[in-house]
N, CA, C and O atoms as a GROMACS GRO file, in nm:
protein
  224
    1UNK      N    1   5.219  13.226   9.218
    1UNK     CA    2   5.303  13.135   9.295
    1UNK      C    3   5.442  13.134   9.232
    1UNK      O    4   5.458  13.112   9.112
    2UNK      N    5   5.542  13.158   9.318
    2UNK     CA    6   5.669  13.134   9.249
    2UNK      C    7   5.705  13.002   9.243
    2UNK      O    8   5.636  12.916   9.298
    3UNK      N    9   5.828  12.970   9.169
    3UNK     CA   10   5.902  12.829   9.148
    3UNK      C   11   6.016  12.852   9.189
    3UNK      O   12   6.037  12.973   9.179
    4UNK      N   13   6.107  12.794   9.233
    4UNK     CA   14   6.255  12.850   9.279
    4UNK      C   15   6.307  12.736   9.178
    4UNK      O   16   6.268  12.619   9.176
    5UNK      N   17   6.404  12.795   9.094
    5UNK     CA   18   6.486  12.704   8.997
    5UNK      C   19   6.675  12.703   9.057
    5UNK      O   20   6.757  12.793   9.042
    6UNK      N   21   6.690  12.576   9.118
    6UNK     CA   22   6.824  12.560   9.189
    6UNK      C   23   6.904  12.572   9.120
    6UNK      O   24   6.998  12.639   9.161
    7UNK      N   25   6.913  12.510   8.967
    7UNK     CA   26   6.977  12.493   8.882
    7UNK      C   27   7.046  12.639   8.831
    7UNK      O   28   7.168  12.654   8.817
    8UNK      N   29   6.937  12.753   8.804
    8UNK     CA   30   6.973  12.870   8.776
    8UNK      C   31   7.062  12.965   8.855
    8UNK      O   32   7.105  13.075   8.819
    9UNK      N   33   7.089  12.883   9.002
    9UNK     CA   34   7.116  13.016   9.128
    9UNK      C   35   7.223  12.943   9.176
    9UNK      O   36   7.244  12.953   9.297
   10UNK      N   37   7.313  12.856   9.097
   10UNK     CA   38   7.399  12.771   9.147
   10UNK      C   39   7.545  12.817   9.182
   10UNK      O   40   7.631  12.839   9.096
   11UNK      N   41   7.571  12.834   9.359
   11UNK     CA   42   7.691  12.907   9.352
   11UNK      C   43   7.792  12.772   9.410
   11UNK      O   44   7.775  12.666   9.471
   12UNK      N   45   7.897  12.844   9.355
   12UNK     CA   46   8.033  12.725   9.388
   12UNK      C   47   8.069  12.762   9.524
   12UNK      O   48   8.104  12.879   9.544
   13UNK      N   49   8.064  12.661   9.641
   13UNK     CA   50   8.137  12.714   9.766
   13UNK      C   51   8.271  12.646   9.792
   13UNK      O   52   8.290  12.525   9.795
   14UNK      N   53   8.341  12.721   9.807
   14UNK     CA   54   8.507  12.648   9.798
   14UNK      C   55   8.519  12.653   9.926
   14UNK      O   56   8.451  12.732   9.992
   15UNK      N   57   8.628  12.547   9.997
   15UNK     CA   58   8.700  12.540  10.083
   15UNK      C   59   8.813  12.639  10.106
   15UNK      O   60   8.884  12.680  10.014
   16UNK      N   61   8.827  12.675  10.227
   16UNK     CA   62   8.935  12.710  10.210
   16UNK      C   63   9.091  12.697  10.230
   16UNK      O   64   9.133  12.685  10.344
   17UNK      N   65   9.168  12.699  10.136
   17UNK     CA   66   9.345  12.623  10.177
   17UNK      C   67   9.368  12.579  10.287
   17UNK      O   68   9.369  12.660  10.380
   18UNK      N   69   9.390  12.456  10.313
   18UNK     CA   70   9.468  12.450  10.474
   18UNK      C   71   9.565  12.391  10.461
   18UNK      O   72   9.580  12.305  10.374
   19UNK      N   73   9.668  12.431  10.560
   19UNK     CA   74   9.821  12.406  10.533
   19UNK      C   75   9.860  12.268  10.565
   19UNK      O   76   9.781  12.194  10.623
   20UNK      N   77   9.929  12.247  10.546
   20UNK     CA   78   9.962  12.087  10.593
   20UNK      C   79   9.928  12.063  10.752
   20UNK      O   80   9.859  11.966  10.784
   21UNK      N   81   9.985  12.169  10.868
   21UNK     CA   82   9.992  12.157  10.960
   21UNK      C   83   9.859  12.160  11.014
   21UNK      O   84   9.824  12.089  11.109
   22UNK      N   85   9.801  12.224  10.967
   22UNK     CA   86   9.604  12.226  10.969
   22UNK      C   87   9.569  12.065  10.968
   22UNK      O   88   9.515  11.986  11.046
   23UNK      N   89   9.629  12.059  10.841
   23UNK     CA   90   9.551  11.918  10.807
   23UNK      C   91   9.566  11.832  10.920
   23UNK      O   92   9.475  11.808  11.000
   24UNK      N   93   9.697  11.779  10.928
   24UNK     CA   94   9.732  11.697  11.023
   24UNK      C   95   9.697  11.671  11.171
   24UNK      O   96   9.694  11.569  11.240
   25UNK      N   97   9.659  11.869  11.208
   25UNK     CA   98   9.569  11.846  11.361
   25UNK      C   99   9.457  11.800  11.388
   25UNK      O  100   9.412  11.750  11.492
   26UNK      N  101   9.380  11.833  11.212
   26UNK     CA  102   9.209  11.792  11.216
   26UNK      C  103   9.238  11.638  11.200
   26UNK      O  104   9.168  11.563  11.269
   27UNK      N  105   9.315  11.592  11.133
   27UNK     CA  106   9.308  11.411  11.167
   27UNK      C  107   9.379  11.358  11.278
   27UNK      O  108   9.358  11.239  11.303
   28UNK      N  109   9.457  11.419  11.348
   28UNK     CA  110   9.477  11.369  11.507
   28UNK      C  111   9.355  11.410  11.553
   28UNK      O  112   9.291  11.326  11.617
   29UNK      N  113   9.310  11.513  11.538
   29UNK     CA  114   9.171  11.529  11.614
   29UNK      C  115   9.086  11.453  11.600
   29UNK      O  116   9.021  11.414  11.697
   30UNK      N  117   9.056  11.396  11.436
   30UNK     CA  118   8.928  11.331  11.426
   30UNK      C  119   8.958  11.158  11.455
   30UNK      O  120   8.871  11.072  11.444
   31UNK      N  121   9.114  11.130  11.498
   31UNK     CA  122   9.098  11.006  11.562
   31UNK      C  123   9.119  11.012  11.642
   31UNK      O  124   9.033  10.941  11.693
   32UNK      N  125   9.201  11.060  11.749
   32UNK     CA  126   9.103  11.123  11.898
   32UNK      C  127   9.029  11.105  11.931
   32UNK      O  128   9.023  11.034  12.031
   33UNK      N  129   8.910  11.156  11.868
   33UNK     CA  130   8.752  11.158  11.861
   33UNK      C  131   8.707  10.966  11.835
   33UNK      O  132   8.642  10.882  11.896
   34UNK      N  133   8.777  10.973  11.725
   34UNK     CA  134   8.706  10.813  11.701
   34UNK      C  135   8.741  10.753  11.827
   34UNK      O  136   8.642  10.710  11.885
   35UNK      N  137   8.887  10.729  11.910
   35UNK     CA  138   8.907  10.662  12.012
   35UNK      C  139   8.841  10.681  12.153
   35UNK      O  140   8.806  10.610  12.247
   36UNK      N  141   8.842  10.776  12.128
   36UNK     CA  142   8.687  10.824  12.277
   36UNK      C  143   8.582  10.757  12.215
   36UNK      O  144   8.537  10.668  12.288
   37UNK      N  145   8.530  10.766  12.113
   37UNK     CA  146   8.400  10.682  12.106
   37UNK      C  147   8.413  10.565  12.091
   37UNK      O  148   8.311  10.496  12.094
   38UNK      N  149   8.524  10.511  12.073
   38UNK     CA  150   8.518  10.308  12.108
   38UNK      C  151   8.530  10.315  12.220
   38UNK      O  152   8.457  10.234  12.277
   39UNK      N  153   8.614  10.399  12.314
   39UNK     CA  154   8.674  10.415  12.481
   39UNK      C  155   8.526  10.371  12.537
   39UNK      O  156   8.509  10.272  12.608
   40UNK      N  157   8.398  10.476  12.486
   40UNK     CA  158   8.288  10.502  12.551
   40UNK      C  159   8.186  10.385  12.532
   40UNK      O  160   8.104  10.342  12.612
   41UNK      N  161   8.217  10.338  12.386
   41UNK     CA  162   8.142  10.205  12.347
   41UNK      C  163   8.186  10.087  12.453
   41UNK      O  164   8.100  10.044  12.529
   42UNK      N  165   8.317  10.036  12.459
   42UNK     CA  166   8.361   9.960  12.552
   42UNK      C  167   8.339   9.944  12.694
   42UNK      O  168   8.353   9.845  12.766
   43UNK      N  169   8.295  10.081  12.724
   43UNK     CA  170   8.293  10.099  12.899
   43UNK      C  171   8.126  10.067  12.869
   43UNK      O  172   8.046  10.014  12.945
   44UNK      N  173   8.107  10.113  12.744
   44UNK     CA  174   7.922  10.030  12.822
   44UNK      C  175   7.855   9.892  12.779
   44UNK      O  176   7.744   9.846  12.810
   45UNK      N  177   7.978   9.826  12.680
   45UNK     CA  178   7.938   9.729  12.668
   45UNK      C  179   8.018   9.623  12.741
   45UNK      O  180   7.987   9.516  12.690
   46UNK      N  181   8.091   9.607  12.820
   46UNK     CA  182   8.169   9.518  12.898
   46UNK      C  183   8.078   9.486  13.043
   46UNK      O  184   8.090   9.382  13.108
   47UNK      N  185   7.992   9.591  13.074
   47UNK     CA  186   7.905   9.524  13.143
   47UNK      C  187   7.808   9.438  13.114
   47UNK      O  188   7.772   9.355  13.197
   48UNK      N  189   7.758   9.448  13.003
   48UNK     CA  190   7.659   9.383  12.980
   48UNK      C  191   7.749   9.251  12.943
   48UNK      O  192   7.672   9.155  12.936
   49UNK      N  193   7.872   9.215  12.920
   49UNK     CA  194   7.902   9.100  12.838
   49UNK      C  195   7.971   9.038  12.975
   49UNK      O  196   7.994   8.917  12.975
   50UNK      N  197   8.016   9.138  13.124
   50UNK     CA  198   8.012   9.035  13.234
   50UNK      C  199   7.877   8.952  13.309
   50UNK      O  200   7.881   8.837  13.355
   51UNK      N  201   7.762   9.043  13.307
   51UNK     CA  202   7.666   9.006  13.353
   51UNK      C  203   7.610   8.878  13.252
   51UNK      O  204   7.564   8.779  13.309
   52UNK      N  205   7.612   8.879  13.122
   52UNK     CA  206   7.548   8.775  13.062
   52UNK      C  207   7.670   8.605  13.041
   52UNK      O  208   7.662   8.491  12.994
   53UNK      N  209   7.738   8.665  13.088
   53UNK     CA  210   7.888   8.555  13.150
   53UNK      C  211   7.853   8.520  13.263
   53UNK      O  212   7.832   8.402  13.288
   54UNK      N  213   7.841   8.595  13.336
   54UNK     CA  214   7.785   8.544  13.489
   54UNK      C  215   7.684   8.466  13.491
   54UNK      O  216   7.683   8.382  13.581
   55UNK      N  217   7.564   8.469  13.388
   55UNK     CA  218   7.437   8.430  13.420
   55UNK      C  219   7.437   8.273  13.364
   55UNK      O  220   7.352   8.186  13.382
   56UNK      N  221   7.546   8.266  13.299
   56UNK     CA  222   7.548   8.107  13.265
   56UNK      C  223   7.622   8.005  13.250
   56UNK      O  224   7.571   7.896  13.222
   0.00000   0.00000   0.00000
């Protein structure tokens, strides 16, 4: 039976450089992203918070 030892086979994975202008698109992108997903949270919870307004 073998053992696999992680410790022994340990490789470094680097990133690679990104330029400023990189950077800056992936965080307009990734709040973008965040604002579509409150956009999407909001559109499905505003019904539920008219209907339980309505009901009382």
């Amino acid at each position: 039976m073998m053992q696999s030892d992680f410790g022994a086979a340990s490789v470094q994975v680097s990133k690679p450089a990104r330029s400023n202008r990189q950077r800056l698109q992936a965080r307009a992108a990734h709040l973008a992203a965040t604002c579509a997903m409150g956009a999407w949270f909001l559109l499905g919870i505003i019904p539920v918070i008219v209907i339980l307004y309505s009901m009382s």
